[in-house]
MARMISE-938257 format. One line per field, with one value per residue: x, y, z of N, C-alpha, C in turn. Coordinates in steps of 0.02 Angstrom, whole numbers, plus 50000, padded with zeros to 5 digits. Atoms other than C-alpha are relative to their C-alpha. Layout:
N
n_X <- X	...
n_Y <- Y	...
n_Z <- Z	...
ca_X <- X	...
ca_Y <- Y	...
ca_Z <- Z	...
c_X <- X	...
c_Y <- Y	...
c_Z <- Z	...
//
This chain:
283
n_X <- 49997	50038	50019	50000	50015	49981	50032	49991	49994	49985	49950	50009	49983	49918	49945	50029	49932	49935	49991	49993	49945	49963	50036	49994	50060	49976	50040	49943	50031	49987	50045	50066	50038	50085	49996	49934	49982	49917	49970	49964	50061	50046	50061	50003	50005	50031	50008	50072	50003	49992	50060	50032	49966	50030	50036	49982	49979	50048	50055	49973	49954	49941	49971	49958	49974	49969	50033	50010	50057	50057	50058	50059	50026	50052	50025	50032	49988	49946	49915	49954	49950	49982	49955	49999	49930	49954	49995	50069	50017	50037	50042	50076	50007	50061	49962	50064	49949	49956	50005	50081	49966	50019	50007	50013	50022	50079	50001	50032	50081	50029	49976	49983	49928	49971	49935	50019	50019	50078	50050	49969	50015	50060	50007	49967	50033	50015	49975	49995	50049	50007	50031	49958	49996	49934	49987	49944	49950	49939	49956	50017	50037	49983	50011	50064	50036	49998	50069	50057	50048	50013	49977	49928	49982	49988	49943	49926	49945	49949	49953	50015	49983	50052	50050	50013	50001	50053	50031	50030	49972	50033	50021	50009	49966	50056	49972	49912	49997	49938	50000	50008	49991	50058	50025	50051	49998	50005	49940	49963	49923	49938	49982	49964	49945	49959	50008	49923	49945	49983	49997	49946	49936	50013	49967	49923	49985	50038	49958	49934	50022	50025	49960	49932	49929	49950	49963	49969	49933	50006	49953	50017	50008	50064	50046	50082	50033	50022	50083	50056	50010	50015	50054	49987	50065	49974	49979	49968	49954	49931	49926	49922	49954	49948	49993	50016	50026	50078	50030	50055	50085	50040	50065	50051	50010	50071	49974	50008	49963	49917	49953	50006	49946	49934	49989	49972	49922	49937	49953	49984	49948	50020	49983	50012	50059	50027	50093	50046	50061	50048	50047	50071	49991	50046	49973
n_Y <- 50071	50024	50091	50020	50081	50040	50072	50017	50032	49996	49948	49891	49969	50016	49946	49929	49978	49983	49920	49971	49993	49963	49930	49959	50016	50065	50026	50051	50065	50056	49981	49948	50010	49985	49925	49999	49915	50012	49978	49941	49947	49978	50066	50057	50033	50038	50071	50023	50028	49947	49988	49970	49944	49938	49987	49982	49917	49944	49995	49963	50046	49996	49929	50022	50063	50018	50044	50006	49956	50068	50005	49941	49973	50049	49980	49942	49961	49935	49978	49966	50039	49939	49992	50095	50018	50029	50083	50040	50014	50039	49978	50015	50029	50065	50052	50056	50076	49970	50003	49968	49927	49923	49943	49950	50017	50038	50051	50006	49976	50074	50038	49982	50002	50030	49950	49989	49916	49972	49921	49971	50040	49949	49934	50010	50008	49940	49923	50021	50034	50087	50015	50089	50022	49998	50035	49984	50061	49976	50064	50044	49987	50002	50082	50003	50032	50105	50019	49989	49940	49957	50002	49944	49963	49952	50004	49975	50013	49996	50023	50050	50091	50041	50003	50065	50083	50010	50011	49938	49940	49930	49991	49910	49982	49939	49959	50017	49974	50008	49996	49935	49977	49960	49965	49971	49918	49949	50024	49934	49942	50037	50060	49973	49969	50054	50036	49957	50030	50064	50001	49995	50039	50038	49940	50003	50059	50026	49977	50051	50054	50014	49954	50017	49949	50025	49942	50050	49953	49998	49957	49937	49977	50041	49975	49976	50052	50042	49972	50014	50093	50026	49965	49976	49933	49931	49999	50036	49959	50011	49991	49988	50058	49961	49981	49923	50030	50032	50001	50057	49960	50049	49988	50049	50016	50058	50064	50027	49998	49993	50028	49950	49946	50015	49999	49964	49953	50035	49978	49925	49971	50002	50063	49991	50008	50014	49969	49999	50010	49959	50009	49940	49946	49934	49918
n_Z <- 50019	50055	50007	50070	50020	50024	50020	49934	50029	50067	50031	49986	49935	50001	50028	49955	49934	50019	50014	49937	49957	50033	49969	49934	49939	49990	49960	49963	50038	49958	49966	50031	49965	50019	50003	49951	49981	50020	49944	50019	50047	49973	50038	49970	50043	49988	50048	49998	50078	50050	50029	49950	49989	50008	49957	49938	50016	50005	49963	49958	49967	50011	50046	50083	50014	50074	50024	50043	50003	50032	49905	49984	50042	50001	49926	50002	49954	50020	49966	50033	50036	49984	50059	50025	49954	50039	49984	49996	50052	50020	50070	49995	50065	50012	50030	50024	50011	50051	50042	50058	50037	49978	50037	49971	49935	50014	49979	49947	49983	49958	49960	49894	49983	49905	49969	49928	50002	50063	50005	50048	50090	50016	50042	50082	50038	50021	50040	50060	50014	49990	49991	49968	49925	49983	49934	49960	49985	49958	49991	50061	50034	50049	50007	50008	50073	50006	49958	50028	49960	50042	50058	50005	49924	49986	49948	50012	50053	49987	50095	50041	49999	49987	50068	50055	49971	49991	50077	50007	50035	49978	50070	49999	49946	50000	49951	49991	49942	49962	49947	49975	49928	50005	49931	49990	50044	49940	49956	49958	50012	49971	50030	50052	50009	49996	50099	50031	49980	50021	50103	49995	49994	50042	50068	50000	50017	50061	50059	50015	50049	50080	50027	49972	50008	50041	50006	50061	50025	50063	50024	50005	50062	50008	49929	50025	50036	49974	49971	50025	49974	49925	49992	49920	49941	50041	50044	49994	49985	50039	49967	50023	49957	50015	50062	50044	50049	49989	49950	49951	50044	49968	50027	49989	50061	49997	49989	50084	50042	49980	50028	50070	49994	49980	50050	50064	49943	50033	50081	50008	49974	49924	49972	49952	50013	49926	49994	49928	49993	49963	49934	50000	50029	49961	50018
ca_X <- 53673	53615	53542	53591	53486	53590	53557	53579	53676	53750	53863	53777	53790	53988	54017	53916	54026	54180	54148	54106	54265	54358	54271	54347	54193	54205	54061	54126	54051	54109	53966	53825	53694	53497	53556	53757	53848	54015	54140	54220	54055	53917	53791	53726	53688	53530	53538	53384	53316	53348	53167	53093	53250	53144	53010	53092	53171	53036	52940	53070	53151	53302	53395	53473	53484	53604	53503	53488	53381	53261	53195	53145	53103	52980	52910	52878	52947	52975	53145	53282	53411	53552	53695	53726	53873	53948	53920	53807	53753	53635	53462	53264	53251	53107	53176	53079	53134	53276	53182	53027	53064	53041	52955	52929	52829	52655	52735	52694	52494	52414	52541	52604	52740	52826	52938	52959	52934	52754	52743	52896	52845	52658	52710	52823	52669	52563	52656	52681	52492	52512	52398	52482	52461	52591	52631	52720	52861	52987	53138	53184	53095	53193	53150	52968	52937	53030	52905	52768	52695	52735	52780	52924	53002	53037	53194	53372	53498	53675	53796	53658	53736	53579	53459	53538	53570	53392	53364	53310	53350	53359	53240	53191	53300	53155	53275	53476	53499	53633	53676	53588	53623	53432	53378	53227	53153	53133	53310	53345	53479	53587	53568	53593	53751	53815	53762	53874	54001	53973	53948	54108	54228	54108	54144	54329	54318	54212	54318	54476	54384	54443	54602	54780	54954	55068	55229	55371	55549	55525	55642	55607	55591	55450	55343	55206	55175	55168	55041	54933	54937	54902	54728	54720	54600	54670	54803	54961	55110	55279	55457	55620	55757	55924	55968	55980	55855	55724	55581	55443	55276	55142	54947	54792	54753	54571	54648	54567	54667	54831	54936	54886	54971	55104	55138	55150	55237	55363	55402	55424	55548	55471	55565	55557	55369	55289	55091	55019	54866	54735	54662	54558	54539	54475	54444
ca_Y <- 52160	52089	51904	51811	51654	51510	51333	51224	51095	51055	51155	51332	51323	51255	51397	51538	51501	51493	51674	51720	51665	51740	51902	51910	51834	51670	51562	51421	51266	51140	51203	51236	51258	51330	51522	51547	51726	51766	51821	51968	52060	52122	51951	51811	51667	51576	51389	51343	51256	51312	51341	51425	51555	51698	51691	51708	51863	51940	51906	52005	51850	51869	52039	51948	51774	51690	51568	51505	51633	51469	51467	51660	51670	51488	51588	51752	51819	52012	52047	52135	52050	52144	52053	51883	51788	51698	51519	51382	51401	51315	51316	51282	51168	51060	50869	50740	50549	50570	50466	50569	50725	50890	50999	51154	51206	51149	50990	51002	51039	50897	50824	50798	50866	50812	50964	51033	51226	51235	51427	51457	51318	51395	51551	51484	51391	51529	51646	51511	51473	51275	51208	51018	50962	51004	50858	50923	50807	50841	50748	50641	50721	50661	50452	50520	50481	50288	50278	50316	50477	50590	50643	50764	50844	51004	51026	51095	51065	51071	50976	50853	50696	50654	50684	50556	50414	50442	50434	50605	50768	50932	51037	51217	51304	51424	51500	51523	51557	51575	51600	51762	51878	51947	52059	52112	52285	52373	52363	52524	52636	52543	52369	52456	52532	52358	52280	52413	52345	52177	52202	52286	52149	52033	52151	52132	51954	51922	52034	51926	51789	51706	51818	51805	51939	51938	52043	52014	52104	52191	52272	52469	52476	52340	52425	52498	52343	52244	52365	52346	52130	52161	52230	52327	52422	52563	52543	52429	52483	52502	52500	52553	52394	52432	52361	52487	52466	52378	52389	52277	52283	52199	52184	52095	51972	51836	51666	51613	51712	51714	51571	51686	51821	51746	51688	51831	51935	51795	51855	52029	52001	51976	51875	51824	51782	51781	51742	51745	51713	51857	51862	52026	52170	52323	52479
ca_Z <- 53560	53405	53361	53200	53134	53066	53007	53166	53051	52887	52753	52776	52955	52929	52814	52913	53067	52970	52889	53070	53143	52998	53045	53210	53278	53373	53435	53565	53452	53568	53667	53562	53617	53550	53586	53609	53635	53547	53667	53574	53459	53523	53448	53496	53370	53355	53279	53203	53042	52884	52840	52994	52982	52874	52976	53143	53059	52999	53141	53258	53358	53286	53187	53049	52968	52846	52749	52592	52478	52401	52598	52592	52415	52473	52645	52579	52723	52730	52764	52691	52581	52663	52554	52447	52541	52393	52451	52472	52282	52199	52078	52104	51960	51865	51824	51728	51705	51569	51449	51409	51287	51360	51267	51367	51522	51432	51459	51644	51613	51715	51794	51987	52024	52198	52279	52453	52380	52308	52339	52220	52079	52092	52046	51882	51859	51855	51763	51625	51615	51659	51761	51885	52033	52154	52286	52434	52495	52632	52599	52456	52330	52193	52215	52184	51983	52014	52163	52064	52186	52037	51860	51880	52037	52077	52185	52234	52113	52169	52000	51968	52006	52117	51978	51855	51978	52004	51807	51813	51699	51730	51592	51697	51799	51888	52032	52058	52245	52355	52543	52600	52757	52789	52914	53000	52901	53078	53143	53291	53279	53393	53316	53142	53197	53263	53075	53000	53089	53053	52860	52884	52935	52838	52665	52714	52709	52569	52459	52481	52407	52238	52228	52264	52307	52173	52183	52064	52007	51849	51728	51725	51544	51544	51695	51576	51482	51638	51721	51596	51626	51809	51882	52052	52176	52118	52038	52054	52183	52114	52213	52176	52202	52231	52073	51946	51824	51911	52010	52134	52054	52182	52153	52156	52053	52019	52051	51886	51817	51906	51797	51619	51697	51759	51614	51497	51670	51633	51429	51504	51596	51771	51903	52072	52043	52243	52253	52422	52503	52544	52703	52696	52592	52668	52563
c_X <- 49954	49997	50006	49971	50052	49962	50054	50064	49987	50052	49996	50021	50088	50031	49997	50056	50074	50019	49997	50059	50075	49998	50028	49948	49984	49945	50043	49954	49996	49941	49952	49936	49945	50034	50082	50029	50077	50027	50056	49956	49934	49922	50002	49983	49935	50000	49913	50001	50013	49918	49958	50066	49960	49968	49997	50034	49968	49962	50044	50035	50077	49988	50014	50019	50046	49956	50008	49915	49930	49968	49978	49963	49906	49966	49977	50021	50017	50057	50059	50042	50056	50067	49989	50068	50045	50023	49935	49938	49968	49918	49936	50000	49938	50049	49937	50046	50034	50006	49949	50035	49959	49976	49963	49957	49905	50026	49971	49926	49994	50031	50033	50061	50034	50044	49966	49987	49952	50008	50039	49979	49936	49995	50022	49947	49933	50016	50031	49935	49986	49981	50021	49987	50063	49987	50082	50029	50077	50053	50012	49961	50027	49967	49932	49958	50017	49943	49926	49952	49999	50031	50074	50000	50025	50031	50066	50024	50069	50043	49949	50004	49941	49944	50019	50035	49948	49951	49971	50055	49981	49958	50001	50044	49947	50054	50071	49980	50057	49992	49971	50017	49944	50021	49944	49988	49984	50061	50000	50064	50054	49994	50026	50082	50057	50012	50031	50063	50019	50016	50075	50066	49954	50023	50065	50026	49995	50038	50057	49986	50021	50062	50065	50039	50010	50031	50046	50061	49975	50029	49976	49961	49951	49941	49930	49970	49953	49947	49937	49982	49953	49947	50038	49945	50021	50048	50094	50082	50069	50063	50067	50028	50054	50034	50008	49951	49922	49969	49976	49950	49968	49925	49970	49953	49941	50067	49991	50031	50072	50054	50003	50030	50062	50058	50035	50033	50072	50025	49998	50076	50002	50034	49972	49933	49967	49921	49986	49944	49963	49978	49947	50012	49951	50024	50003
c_Y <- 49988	49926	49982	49925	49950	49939	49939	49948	49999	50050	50064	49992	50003	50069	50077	50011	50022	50083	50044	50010	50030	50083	50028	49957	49919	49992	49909	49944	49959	49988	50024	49983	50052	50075	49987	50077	49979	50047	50072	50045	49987	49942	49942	49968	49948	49949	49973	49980	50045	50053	50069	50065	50077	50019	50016	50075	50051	50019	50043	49961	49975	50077	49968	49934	49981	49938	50008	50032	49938	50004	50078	50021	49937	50025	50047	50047	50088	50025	50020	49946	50040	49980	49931	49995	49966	49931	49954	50004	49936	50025	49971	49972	49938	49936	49965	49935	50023	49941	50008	50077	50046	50032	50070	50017	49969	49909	49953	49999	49912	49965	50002	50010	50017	50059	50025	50092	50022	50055	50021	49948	50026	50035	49981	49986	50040	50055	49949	49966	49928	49983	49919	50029	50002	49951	50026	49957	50037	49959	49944	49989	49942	49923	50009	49988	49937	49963	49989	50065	50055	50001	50025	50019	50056	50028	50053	49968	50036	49969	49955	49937	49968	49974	49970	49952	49998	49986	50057	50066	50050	50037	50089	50016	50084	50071	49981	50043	49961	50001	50089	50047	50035	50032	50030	50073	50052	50021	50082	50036	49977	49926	50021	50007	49934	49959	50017	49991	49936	49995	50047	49955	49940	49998	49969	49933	49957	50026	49944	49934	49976	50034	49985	50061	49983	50049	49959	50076	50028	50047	50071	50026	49953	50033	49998	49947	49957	50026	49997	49922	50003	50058	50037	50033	50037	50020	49970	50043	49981	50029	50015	49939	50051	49973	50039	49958	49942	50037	49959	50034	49925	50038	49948	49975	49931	49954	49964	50029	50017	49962	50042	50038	49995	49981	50052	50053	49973	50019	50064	50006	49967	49946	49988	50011	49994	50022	49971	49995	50067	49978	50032	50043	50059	50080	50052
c_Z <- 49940	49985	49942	50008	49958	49988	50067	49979	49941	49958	50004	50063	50001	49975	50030	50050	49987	49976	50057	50029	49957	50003	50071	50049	50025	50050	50041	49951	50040	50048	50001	50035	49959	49994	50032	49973	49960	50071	49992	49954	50054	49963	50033	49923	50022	49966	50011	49952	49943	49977	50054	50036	49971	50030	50065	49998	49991	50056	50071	50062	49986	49954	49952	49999	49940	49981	49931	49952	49992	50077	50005	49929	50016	50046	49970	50044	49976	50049	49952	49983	50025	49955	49976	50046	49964	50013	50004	49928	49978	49959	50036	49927	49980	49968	49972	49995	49933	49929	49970	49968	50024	49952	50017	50062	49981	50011	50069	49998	50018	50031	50061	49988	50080	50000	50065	50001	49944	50002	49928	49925	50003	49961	49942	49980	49964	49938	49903	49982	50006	50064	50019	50061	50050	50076	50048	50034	50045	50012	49947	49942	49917	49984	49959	49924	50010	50072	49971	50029	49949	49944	49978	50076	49983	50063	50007	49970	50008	49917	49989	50000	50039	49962	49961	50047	50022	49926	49977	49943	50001	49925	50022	50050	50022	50058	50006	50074	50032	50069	50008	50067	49988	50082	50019	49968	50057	50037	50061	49991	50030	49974	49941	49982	50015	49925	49944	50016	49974	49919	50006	50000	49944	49909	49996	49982	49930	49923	49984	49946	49916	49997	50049	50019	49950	50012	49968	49977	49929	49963	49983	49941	49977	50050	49976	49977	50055	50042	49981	49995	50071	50009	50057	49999	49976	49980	50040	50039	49980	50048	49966	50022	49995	49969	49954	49944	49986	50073	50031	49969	50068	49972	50029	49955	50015	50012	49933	49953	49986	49935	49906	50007	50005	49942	49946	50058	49960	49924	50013	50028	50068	50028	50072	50031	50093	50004	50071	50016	50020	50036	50008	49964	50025	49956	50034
//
């Protein structure tokens, strides 16, 4: 058995479970509860804050958390990064009101700046020689220059839109962090071998991501052109029809850049265009 930390509540926890139950692995929700068991993997799931997830990891009360990295890069915790998860994106960023002019991080010398992750603005400030006051604030950091408690804030930054209906502008971007899967750096040989499992169907899932099927008729004497349009894992499979003269070309193709292809498929020739959804990709 192995223990994963989550966020008890909110979009990480929404998307954690969802990659879970895409995984195969299904917690009863309806019935959550502090510590709940899946009923088909060898894990249980602990819901807890976002903040007090590294620390429960490192400290050996759980095997492995998904959290947002900005909470283990702000803890210190030691614990393995074991992958990024490709969600829950977002930035550690300095704002100032958006009608004083920025002019670099000496701008900060002497002044307060309100955020809920002094350890990580410290260090920027450190390592850029500037010298402010850091007020720690849990919760509504951003109100804190039209309050008057400080000069600038130092916050998450999702698109921004909170920061200018607060009159605010972004100037440093000190940290980009995403959703992490950590894990304790002691794990046993039998939790290990379950975590290889999991990063297994997790892998499988995470690949699909962002990418479509495509298969598609295509005249014999176009094949090469259109192989070189279309990517693949290793390399694009091709059918005989019983047509004369054609084949089935299928593949796997970004999503961003499915309608480009499709496109110039279409002046080859290509018919019978069919894009599908991925579910998993397992090499």
């Amino acid at each position: 058995m192995i223990r994963i930390a989550i966020q008890s509540k909110g979009r990480l926890s929404e998307e954690s479970l969802a990659l879970l139950r895409e995984a195969g692995i299904r917690i009863d929700e309806l019935k959550r509860k502090f510590l709940a068991r899946a009923a088909d993997f060898p894990l249980e799931v602990l819901y807890l804050r976002d903040d007090d997830i590294p620390g429960v990891v490192a400290g050996g009360s759980a095997d492995l958390g998904i959290v947002g990295y900005n909470e283990v890069a702000e803890t210190g915790a030691e614990v393995r990064v074991v992958r990024k998860m490709g969600f829950g994106t977002c930035r550690l960023s300095l704002a100032i009101p958006k009608a004083q002019e920025y002019t670099g991080p000496s701008f900060f010398e002497g002044k307060r700046i309100a955020t809920s992750y002094p350890n990580v603005l410290s260090g920027w400030l450190r390592e850029n020689g500037v010298k402010a006051d850091i007020c720690k604030i849990m919760g509504s950091v951003e109100i804190s220059p039209a309050a008057g408690l400080a000069d600038a804030i130092f916050d998450i930054v999702s698109s921004g839109g909170t920061l200018v209906s607060n009159g605010l502008k972004e100037v440093e971007t000190v940290l980009c962090s995403e959703a992490v899967l950590i894990a304790r750096p002691d794990l046993d040989a039998e939790k290990q071998q379950i975590l290889d499992k999991l990063l297994f169907r997790l892998d499988a899932v995470m690949s699909s991501v962002g990418k479509k099927y495509i298969l598609m008729n295509i005249p014999n004497d176009k094949l090469a052109e259109a192989v070189k349009v279309l990517p693949a894992l290793r390399s694009p499979t091709v059918m005989p029809l019983a047509a004369e003269g054609w084949c089935s070309l299928h593949s796997v193709v970004e999503e961003r850049e499915l309608w480009d292809k499709i496109e110039k498929l279409k002046a080859l020739g290509a018919e019978g265009i069919l894009v599908l959804h991925l579910d998993k990709v397992i090499d």
